[in-house]
N, C-alpha and C positions, 0 to 999 in steps of 0.2 A: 747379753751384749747390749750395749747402748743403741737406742734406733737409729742412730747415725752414722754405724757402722757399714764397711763396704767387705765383699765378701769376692776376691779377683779368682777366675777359674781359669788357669795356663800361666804359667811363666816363661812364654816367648816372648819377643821383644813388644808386643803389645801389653802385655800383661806387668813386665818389670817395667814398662813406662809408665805404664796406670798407677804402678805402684810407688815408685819414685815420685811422681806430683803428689800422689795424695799424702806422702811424707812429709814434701813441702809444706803441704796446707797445713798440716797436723790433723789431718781427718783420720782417725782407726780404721784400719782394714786388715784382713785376713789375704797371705799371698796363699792359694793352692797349686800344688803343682804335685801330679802323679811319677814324675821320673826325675830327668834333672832339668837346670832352669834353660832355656835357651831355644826350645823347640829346634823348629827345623834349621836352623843357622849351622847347628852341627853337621847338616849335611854339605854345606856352603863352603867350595871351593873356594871363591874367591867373590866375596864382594864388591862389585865397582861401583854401586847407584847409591851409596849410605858417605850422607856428606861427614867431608872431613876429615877422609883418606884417600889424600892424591894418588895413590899406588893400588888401591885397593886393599880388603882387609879379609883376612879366610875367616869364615861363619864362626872357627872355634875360638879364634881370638878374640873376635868381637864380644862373645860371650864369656869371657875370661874382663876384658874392660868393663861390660854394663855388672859385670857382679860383683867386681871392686868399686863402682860408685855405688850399689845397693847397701853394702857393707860399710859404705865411708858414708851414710848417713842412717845405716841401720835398719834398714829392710831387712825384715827377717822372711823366710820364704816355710813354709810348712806343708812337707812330701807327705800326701795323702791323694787316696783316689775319691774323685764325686761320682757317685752312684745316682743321685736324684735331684732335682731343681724342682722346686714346687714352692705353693703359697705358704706364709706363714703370719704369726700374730704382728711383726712388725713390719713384715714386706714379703719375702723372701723365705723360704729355708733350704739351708744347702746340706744334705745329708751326704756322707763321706762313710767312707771304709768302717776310720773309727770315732767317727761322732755327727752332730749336726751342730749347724750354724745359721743362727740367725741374722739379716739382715736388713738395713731399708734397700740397698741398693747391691745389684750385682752386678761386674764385668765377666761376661761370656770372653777370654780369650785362650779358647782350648783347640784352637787352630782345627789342623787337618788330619785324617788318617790315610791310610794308603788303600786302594782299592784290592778288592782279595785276588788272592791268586787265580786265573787263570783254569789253572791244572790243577789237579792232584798232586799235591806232594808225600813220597812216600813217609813216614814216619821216622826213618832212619837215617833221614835226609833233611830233618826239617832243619839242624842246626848248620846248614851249611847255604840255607835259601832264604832271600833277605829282602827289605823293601828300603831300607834307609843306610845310605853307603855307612854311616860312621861306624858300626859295628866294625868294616873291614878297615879302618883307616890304620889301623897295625898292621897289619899284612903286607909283606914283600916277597915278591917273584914267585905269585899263584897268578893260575891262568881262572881268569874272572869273567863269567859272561854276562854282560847286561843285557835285560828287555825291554827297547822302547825304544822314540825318537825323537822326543821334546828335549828340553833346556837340562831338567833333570837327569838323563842316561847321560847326555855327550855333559854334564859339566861334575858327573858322577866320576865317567871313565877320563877326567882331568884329574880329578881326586886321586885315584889311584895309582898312575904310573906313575905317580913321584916317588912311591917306594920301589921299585922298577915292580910291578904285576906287569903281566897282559893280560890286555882287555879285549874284547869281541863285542860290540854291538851289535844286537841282532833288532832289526824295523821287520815287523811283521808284514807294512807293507811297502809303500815303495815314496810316501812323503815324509820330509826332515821335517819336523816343526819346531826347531831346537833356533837360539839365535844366528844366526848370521858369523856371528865370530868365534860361535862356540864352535859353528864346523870347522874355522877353516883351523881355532887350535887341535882339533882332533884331528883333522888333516894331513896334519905337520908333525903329529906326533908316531915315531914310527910305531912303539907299543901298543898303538891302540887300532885294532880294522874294526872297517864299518862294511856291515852286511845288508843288502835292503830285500826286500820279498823271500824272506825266513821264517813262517810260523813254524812254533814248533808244536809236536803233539806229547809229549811226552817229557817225561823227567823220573829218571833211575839212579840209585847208589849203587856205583860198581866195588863191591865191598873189596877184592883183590884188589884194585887199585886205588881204593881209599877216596872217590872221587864220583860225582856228577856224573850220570851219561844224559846227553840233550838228543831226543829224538825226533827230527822234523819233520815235517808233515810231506816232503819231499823224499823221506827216508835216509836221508842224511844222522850220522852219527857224530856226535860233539862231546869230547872229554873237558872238563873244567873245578876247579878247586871250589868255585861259589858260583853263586847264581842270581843279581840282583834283579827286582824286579821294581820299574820307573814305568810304570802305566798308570799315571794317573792319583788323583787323592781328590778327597771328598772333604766337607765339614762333620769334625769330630763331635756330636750333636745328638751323640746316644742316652745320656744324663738327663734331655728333655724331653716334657712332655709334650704331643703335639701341638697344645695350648698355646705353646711358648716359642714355638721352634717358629724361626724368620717371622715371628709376631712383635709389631712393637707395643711395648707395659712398660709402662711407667717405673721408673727406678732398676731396669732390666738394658744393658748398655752390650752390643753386640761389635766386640774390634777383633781387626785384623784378619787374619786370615778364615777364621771360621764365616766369615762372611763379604771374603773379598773379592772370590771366582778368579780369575785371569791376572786378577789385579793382585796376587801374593807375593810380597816384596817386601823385607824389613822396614824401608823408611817408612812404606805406608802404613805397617801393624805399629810401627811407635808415635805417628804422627795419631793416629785413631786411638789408641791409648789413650792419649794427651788431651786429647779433645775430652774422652770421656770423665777423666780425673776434673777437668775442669768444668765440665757441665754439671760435676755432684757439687763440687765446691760450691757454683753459681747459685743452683736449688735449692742450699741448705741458706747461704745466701740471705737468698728470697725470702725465705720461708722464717727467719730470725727477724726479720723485717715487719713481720704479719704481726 
């Protein structure tokens, strides 16, 4: 690789931003992305903070437009997983599934992961219990239970009853921390109840009836087709080495969500992209100058 190459890890929108500037510049970079491009947007009911769209835009669409402007100037994206981030002769090496890469400069945008389950789940059950709604965005008129109370359950269980599902929101404990308008569209929506002070203890596959048994810590019994769990996500940041991890180095650029806490919101993962594609530009820049 040339040493002025850049090496982008996530193709959420902070990553296909990164990526689209430095097409502009004509800087060479490497897109990586272990699944498909779009990160968490696929989870995204409905967009309303991403300028542009007076109505709002659902996370799948959005990601269907930034992949035909990638396309309409030729970003190519290359599905591999990063196993390790560590130093190398020209900056960087990024070792993957099935190869490594060299680089001066790397953008970290490998977002978030979900926090683990809770419970046990049994084995025979695993395919039916889930952390990110898109899996179920097919699904019509199964009874669905979500776990949690922030933005993500109540704008999950929005997701959902547009195919008619029923949904059950279960708050383990007794505070919403979800927006203000997300409750009151849950509210209004007959399909979907909201439960508060529900922990549950358990989780069974009742194999006669094909389906979930949820067992609360009240002794309450709950049948359900799936089981989503919205408790939370962490930075996806297993690839690094301590070294590196919320360290700043030189030529090592950390966007969007993998490093935003509270603050995870597409404008801000594509605005931090941007900034970073442009501070390689700047440095190289400089450094042609010398």
């Amino acid at each position: 690789m040339k040493p002025d190459e850049v090496v982008i890890i996530g193709a959420g929108p902070a990553g296909m931003t990164a990526a689209i500037q430095l097409k502009r510049y004509g800087i060479p970079f490497v897109l990586l992305e272990k699944e498909r491009v779009g990160g968490l947007l696929w989870n995204a009911n409905l967009v309303e903070n991403y300028p542009g769209f007076p109505a709002g835009i659902s996370g799948p669409k959005l990601v269907g437009l930034i992949e035909k402007q990638m396309e309409r100037i030729g970003v190519d994206v290359t599905f591999d997983s990063v196993l390790r981030l560590g130093n190398g002769e020209k900056g960087f090496c990024v070792k993957t599934l099935r190869t490594n890469y060299e680089a001066r400069f790397v953008i970290v945008a490998s977002g978030t992961k979900s926090n683990s389950f809770p419970l046990l789940i049994p084995d025979i059950a695993r395919g039916l219990v889930f952390s990110d709604v898109y899996h179920l965005l097919n699904e019509s008129k199964k009874r669905i239970v979500i776990i949690g109370a922030g933005d993500a359950a109540f704008d999950y269980a929005l997701n959902l009853v547009k195919k008619g599902n029923f949904v059950t929101i279960l708050n383990r404990g007794g505070d919403v921390k979800c927006l203000r308008l997300l409750w009151e569209r849950v509210m209004a929506e007959p399909n979907i109840a909201y439960r508060a002070e529900i922990p549950i203890s358990k989780v069974d596959f009742d194999a006669a009836a094909g389906r979930l048994k949820i067992q609360t810590e009240a002794g309450e019994s709950l049948e359900t087709d799936y089981l989503l769990f919205a408790i939370g996500r962490v930075p996806q940041t297993d690839f690094l080495p301590d070294k590196l991890t919320g360290k700043k180095v030189k030529g090592l650029y950390f966007v969007g969500d993998v490093k935003n806490g509270l603050f995870r919101q597409a404008a801000i993962a594509a605005g931090d992209g941007l900034r970073a594609a442009m501070e390689i530009y700047t440095n190289l820049n400089l450094e042609a100058q010398l």
